[in-house]
N, C-alpha and C positions, 0 to 999 in steps of 0.2 A: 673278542669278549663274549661274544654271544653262545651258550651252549656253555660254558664253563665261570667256577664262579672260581676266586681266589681267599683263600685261609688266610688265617692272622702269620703261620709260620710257611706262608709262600708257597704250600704244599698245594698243588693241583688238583681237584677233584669234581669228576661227572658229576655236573648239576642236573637234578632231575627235572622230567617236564622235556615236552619240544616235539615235535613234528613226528617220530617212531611209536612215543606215547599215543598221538593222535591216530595213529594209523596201524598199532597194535600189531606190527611186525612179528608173525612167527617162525622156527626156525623147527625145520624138521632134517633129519637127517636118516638115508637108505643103504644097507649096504647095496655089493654088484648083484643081489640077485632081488634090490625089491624088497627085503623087510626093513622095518621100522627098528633103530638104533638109537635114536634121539627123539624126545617128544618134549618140545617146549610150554610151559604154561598159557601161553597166549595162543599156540594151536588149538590146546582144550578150548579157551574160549571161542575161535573160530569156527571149529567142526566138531564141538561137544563131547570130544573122546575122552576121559582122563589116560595118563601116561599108562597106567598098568591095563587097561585097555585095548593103547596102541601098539604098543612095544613090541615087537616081534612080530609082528603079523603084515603079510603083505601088502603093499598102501594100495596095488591095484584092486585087492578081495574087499578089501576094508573102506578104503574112502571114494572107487572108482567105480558106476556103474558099468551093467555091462552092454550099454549103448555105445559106451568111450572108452571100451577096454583098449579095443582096437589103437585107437590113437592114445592114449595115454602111453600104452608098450613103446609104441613110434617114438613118442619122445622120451622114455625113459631108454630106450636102446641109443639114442641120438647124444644122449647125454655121457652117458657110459662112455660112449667110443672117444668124449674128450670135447662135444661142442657145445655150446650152450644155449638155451632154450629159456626164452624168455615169451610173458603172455599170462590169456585171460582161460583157465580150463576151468570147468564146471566140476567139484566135488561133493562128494552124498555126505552130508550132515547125520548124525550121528540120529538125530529125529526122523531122516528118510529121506529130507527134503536137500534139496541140491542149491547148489552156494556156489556164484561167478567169484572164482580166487585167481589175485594176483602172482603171478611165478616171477621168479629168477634163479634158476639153477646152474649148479657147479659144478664140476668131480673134485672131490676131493683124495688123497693115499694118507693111509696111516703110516707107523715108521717099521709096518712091516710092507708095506706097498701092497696094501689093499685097497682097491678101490671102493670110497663112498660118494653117494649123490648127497649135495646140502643144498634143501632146499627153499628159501624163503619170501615167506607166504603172507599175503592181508588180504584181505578183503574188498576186490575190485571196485563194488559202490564207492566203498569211502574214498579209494583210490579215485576214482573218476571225481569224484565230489571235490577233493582237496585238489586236484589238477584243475578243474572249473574255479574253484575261489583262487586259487593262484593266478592261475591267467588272467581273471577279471579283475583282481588287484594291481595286476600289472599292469593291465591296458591301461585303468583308471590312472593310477599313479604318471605312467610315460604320455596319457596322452589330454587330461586335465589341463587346463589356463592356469588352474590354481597352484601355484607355487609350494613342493611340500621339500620340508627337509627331516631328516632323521638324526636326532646325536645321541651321542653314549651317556653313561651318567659324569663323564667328565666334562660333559660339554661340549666335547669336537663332533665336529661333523662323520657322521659313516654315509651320508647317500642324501641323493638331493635328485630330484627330477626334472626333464628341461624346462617345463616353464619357471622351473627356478633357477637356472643354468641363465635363461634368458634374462629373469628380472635381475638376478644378481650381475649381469654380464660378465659371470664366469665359468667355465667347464666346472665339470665333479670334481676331474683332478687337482682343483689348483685350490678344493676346499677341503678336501677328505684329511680328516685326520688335525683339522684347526679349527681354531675357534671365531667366533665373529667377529671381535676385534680386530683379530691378527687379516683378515682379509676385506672389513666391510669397513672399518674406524668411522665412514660419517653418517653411521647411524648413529642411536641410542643407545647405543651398545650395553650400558651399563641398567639401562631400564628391560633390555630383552634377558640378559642373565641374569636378571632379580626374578624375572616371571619363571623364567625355563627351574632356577631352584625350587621355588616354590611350588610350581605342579610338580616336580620329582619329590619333594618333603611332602605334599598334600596328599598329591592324586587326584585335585579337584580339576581339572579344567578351566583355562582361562581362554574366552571367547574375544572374539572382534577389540582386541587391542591395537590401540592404534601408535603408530612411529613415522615420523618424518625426519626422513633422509635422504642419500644419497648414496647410490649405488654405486660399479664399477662401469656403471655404460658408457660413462664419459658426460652423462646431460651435467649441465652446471644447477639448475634448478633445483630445489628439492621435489621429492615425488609422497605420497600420502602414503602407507599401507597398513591396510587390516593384517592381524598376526592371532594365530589360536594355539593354544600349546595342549596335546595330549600326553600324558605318562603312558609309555608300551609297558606291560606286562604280559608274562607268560603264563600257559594254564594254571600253574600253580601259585602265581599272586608274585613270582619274582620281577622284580623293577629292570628293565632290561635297555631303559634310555628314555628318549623324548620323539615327539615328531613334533612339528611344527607348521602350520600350514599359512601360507604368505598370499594376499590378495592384494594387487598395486590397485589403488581404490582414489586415485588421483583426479583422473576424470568424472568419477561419481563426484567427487565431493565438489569440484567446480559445478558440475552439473547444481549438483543442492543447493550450492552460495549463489546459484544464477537462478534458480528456482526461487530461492530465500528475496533477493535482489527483487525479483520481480513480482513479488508480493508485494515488496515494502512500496516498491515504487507502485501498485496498480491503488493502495492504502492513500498513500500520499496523493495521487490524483484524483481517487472518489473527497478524500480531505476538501482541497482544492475546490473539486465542487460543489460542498457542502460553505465554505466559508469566504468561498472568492465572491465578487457581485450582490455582496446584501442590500447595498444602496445601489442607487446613483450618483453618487460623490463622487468622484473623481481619487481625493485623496483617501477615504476612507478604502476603497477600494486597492488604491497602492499597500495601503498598511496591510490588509489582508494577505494580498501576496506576498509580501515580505516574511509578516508571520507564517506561512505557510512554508515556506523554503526552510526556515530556520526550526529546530536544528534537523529536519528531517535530511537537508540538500546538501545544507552549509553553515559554519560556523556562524558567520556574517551578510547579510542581506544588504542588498540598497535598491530601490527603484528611481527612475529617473527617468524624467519624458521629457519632448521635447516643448523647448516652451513657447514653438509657434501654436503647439495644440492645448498648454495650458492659458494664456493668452488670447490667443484668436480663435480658440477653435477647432483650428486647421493643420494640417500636413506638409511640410514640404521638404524635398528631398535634398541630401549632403552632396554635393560636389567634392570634388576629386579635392582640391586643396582649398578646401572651404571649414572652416571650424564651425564648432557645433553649440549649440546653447540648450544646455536641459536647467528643468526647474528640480529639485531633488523632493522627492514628496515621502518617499520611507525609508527608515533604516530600521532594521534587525539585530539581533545577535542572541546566540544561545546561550550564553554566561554573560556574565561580567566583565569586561574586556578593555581597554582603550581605543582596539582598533574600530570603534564607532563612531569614535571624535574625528578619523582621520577621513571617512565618508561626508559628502557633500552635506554642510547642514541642511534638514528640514526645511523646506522652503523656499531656501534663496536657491539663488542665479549662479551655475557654472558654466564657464567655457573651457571646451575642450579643442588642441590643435588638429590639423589632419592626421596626424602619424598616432595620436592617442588610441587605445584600444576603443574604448567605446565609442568615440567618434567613428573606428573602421566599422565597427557592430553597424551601428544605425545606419553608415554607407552602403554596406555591402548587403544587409539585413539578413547576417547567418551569424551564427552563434561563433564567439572565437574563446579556445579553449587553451588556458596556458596550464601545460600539467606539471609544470615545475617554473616556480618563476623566482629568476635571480635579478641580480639590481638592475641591470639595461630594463630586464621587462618591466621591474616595479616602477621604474620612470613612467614608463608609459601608461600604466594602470593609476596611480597615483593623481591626485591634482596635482600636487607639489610637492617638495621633497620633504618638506617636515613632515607632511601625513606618509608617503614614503618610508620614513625613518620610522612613523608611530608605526605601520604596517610590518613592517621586517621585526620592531621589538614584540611584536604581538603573534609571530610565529606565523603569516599567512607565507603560503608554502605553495597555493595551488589558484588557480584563479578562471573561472570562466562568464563570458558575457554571451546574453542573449538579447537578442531585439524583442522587443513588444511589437509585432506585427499582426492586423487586424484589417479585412477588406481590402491588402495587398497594399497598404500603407504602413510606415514605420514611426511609432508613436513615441519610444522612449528603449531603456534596455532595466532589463533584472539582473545584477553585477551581484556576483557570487565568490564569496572565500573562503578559505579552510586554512584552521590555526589550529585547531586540539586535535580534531579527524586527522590522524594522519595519512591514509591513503586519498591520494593525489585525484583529481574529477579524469574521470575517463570517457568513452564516447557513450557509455549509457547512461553514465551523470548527464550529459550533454542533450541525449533522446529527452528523457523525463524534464528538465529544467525548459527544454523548447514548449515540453504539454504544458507545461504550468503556465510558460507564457504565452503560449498560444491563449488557453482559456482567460488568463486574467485580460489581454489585451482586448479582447472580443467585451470585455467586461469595461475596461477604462475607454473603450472609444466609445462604448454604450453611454459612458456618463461623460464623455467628451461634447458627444451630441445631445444627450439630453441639455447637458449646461448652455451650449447654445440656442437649442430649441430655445428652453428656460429663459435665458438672457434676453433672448426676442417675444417672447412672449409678455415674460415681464414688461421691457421697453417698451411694446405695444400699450400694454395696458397702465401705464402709468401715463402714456404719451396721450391717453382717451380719457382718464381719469381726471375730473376742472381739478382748476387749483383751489390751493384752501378758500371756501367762500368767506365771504366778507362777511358783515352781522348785516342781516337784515332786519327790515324796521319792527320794532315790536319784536323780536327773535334773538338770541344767542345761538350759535352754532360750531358744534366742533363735528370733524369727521375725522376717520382713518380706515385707510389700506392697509394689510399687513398680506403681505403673499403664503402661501406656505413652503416649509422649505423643502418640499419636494418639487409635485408640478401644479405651477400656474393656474390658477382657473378664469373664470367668468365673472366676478364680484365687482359688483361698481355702485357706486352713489349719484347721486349728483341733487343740488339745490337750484332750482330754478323762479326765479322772480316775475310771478305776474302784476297782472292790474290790481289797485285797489288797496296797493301795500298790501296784498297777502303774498305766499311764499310754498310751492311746492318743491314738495322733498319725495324723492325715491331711493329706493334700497333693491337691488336685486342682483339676483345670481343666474349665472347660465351655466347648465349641467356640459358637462365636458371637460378636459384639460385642454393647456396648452395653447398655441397660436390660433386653432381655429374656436375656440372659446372666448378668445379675447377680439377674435375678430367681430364673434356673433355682439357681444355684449360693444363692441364700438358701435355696430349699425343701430342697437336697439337705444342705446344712448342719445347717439344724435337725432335718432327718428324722435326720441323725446321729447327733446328739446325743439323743433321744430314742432311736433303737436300743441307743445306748452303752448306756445304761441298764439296759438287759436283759442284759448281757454276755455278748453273743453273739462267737461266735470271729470272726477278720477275714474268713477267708471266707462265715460266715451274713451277717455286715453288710452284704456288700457284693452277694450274693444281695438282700438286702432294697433296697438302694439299686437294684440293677435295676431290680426291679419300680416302685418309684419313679418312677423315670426314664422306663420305658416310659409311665406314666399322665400323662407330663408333654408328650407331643404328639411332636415330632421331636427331644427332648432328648437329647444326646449328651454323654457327661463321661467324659475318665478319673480316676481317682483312685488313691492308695495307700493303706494300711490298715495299722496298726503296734501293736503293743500290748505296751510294754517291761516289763518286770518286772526292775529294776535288783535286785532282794534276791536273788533268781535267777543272775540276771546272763544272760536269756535273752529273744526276741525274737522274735514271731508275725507276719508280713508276708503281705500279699494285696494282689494290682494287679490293677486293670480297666485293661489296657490302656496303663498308666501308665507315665512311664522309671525305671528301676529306680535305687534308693536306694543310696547310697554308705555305708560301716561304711569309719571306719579306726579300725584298731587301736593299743592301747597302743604298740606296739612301730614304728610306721609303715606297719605294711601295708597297702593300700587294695583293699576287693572290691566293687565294683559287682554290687549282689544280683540274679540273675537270677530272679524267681520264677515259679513255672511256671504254666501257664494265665491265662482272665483276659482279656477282651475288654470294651473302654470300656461305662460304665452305658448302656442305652436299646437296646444291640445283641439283650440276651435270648436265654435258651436255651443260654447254657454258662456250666457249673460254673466257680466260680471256686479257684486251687489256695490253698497254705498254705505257707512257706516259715518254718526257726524257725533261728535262727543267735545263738551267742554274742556276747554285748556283755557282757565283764570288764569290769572298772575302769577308767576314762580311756578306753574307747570313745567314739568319734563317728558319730551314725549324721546323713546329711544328707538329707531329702525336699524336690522342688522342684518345678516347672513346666518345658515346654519354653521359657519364654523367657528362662533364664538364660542356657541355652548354646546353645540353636539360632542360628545366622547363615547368613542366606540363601551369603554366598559361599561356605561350608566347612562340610562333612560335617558332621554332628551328630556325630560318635564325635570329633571334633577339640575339641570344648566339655566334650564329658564329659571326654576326656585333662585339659585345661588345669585342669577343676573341683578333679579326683580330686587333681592334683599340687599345685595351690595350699593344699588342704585335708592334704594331707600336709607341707606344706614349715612351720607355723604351729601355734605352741602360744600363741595368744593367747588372749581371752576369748572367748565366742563371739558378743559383740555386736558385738564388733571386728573377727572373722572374718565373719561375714553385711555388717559393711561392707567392707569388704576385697573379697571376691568377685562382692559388684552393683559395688564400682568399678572391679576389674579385666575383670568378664564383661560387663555391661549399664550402663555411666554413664548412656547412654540410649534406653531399649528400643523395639524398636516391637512388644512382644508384653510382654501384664502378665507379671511375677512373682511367686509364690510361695516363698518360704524357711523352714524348721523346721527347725535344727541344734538337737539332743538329746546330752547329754556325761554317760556315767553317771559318778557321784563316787568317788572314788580308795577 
């Protein structure tokens, strides 16, 4: 096909354009003694002679200096005698100047048996130059990765190079002259000859198209590849076929989906750290997790721990045919599903056999990954078999379990499913679901121990705190503890009876959390209670409690000090430091006592003062903690307002009023409470 076009009436004819054109082949011809007989037009433009010029005149007088007479004769006599004479000889251009020209010479006889020389002639540069982009095209082409192929405008292959010999895994000969159907069928065949028409109709260039197929190498797989289509033409703009250049782009593009893969997954674990651990809850912190996995991980989420650690506390490890007890604390799901209902409710109490998956989890404490699970495995995955059944109607397909392991302890597992995803959990689903649980666990055994601590703390300070006191004489009395529901502090009361039928009352708090806050506020309690005894005024008691408190390490407490004598109808008050106790009166009046001196127990070295203020009949005196009315958004003087006025506006009982004011001030606090409203009697 190439170099010739074909007519409507089949009739053959020299297409112009092509490689002679390029290289302006001239044709001169000599008789036996040396003149010029033929002068072609593309000579003229070689060596600038026109024909009436050249004609007749010697080519050695005429185009030969007489540096290279000598050798020019040589090979013009060499010729003559019948041999041929090929090469690079230097002739004088018609301007003076000398021109490296290409030869190939002949003898030719006319049909009287005259010898002539024909000689044909170009111009060496161009010669060298097209023999340079020849060979570099050809290296390029034989020795590129890049797969190229060549077709005609029918489509069939004329030439193909090895690395496309290799990708296709077949020789040239077994493609030349076919189409890609007839030798490739499991590609896209009909998507590559929609593109190959349309650059031979266009001429535009279609770059980095991509096909997934299958070659002749024999792999069963499909493989990725990049595909570019150019239109060849010839100088003169004739359409002379296609090339096509082939890049197998398979392992890029895994590359990229593993690249891709480990973004999502580095996303999902910064996630993670942003939303796993917000509390100390235990269960809030299950939910997190769960939320987290879903749907970035998995269709379906469930956490579950074990329920010696929600429970007790504590850890203890599955024996070999020992069944296992989780509490279920979160379920997930990224749609709407049923297979939620078939996960452990919320809550309650599962048991699982030794041969169960998650029981092997928490035994063995590695992750166990089912990447295709069929009904033997759904038994064992399953509680039971109607969630079983709910599970298989829901499409879970893929299944993997991780332990919640935390200080080399095994706390619970993160049970993962896939029902709409349908690619199956593989070993880097398996890497990323171990970080998640690794962090979360580090997080739920955080709030394992705290709840313990908590638990003990609390129990301490309730086990220090009197029981509800009785009325004493002349006095009503209600109090309340309220913890907060974070950590524990130092907040205690207590009502103490001395001589004389009067009644002292304290309120105080010790700075710290926790167990060693509740330890401080036991010693300073009971040391109270044994000073009471001596009836000392509230300022010696609270002198003595200094000292206390200094002996107690870095212990810090403030407290109030009260000491009513309703038969009086009068009231002794001393603060460490402490917020000052509210009096309202019979009539409504409200004074927030300001008592003078007086800096928290453990600070040492100042006096503390004495404040004595009437409490008539139907007095209210109220003693608290700052965590009734402190709130981090609004000034403290904004809690005292509301306390004072709520406690003004209310003539109920006062067990009524103390709840009344934890439900208006603190429903629920993050700073314990202490409460002691006192009501002398009418």
């Amino acid at each position: 096909m190439h170099g010739y076009a074909t007519g409507d009436d089949d009739e053959i004819t020299a297409a112009p354009g092509g490689l002679l054109d390029l290289l302006q082949v001239a044709a001169v011809v000599v008789d036996s003694d040396g003149h010029i007989g033929l002068w072609s037009p593309e000579a003229e433009q070689l060596l600038g002679y026109r024909a009436e010029e050249a004609l007749g005149r010697r080519t050695d007088e005429l185009l030969v200096s007489p540096d290279n007479l000598h050798r020019a004769r040589q090979a013009f006599a060499q010729v003559r005698s019948g041999a041929r004479w090929a090469g690079v000889f230097p002739m004088r251009h018609k301007d003076g100047t000398e021109r490296p020209v290409e030869f190939r010479t002949m003898r030719l006889r006319d049909r009287d048996g005259q010898i002539h020389i024909l000689s044909l002639v170009t111009d060496a540069t161009t010669v060298r130059r097209v023999e340079r982009d020849l060979a570099l095209s050809h290296s390029l082409v034989q020795q590129t990765p890049v797969g190229i192929a060549v077709f005609d405008n029918d489509l069939r292959w004329v030439g193909v190079n090895p690395a496309l010999e290799r990708i296709n895994g077949l020789p040239e000969e077994d493609v030349l002259g076919r189409r890609v159907g007839e030798v490739l069928p499991f590609l896209d065949v009909e998507a590559i000859e929609s593109r190959m028409r349309l650059v031979l109709a266009s001429g535009r260039p279609l770059l980095d198209q991509q096909n997934v197929g299958r070659t002749a190498t024999g792999e069963r797989a499909d493989r990725a590849f990049s595909e570019s289509y150019h239109r060849i033409e010839d100088a003169e703009g004739r359409v002379l076929g296609l090339a096509m250049s082939i890049i197998d782009v398979t392992e890029r593009q895994k590359a990229a989906a593993e690249v891709s893969q480990a973004r999502e997954h580095l996303s999902v674990i910064a996630d993670a750290g942003a939303r796993i651990g917000t509390t100390l809850d235990l269960q809030q912190t299950a939910r997190e997790l769960a939320d987290v996995a879903v749907p970035q991980l998995a269709d379906l989420a469930a956490v579950d721990v074990l329920e010696a650690v929600v429970a007790r506390g504590t850890t203890t490890a599955v024996t070999e045919d020992a069944q296992a007890e989780f509490r279920a604390l979160a379920v997930a799901a990224g749609y709407l599903t049923d297979a939620i209902h078939a996960a452990d409710p919320v809550g309650e109490l599962a048991t699982y056999g030794p041969t169960r998956i998650i029981t092997q989890c928490v035994r063995e404490a590695r992750p166990i990954l089912v990447e295709r699970v069929d009904s033997a495995m759904m038994r064992r995955i399953a509680r039971d078999s109607h969630a079983a059944q709910t599970l298989r109607a829901a499409g879970v397909h893929s299944y993997l379990a991780v332990p919640l392991v935390a200080r080399g302890e095994v706390l619970g597992t993160l049970s993962l499913y896939r029902t709409v995803n349908t690619r199956p959990f593989d070993e880097q689903d398996g890497v990323l679901a171990s970080e998640l649980a690794a962090r979360a666990a580090i997080c739920v055994d955080n709030a394992r121990l705290y709840g313990r601590e908590r638990t003990a703390a609390l129990t301490l300070q309730r086990s220090l705190l009197p029981r509800t006191p009785v009325d004493h004489e002349g006095l009503d009395i209600a109090v309340r503890y309220l913890p907060a529901l974070s950590e524990v502090g130092g907040d205690w009361y207590d009502v103490l009876p001395l001589s004389g039928g009067r009644t002292g009352l304290i309120v105080g708090d010790v700075m710290g959390k926790g167990v060693q806050a509740a330890a401080v506020m036991g010693q300073l309690s009971t040391a109270t209670r044994a000073l009471a005894r001596l009836d000392p005024s509230p300022a010696e008691l609270l002198g003595h409690l200094d000292d206390i408190a200094g002996s107690l390490g870095d212990a810090i407490a403030t407290c109030v000090y009260a000491v009513c004598d309703p038969c009086r109808g009068t009231c002794e008050l001393s603060s460490a430091g402490h917020l000052p106790p509210v009096v309202i009166r019979p009539d409504g009046s409200a004074d927030l006592l300001d008592i003078p001196g007086g800096v928290p127990l453990g600070v040492g070295g100042v006096p503390f003062g004495t404040m004595a203020v009437e409490l008539p009949p139907g007095s209210l005196l109220a003693l608290y903690t700052d965590g009734l009315v402190e709130n981090r958004t609004e000034p403290i003087d904004a809690g005292l307002d509301t306390m004072t006025r709520l406690l003004q506006s209310t003539r109920q009982s006062l067990e009524r009023t103390s709840d009344m004011l934890l439900g208006a001030l603190r429903p629920e606090p993050d700073d314990d409470v202490a409460l002691l409203l006192a009501r002398t009697h009418d």
